[in-house]
C-alpha positions, 0 to 999 in steps of 0.5 A: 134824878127824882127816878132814879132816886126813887128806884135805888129806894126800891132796890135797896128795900127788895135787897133787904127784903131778901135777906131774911129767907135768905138767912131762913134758908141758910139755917134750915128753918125750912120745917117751920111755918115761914113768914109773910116776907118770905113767902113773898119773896119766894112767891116773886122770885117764883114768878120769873121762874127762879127757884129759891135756894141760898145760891140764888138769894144771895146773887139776888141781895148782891145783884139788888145792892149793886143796882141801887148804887149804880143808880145812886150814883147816876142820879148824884152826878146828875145833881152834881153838874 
């Protein structure tokens, strides 16, 4: 329980975490000098091979979002019997 509890956290944060290139994408602020997040983000989608782009950051959030509530969810039904 404490598991999954603890992994929903990391989904929740990496979700979040994506959220600002995904947003600095999307305006274009791609001429700027970007910030540490960002560069951290895309230096860890880079790692699996994926290119950061606004079409796979934002299945990126939604896919981070959905797995933190499927774990949430396991570990309250544990909790619950």
């Amino acid at each position: 329980m404490l598991f999954c509890l603890f992994l929903g956290g990391l989904a929740q944060g990496a979700g979040l975490a994506s959220l600002l290139p995904t947003v600095s994408i999307a305006f274009g602020n791609s001429g700027e000098d970007p910030s540490s997040s960002v560069l951290k983000v895309t230096e860890f989608l880079a790692f699996f091979g994926i290119e950061a782009n606004i079409v796979t950051l934002v299945a990126f959030v939604v896919s981070m979002v959905i797995l933190k509530n499927i774990l949430m969810l396991t570990a309250m039904t544990y909790v619950g019997y």
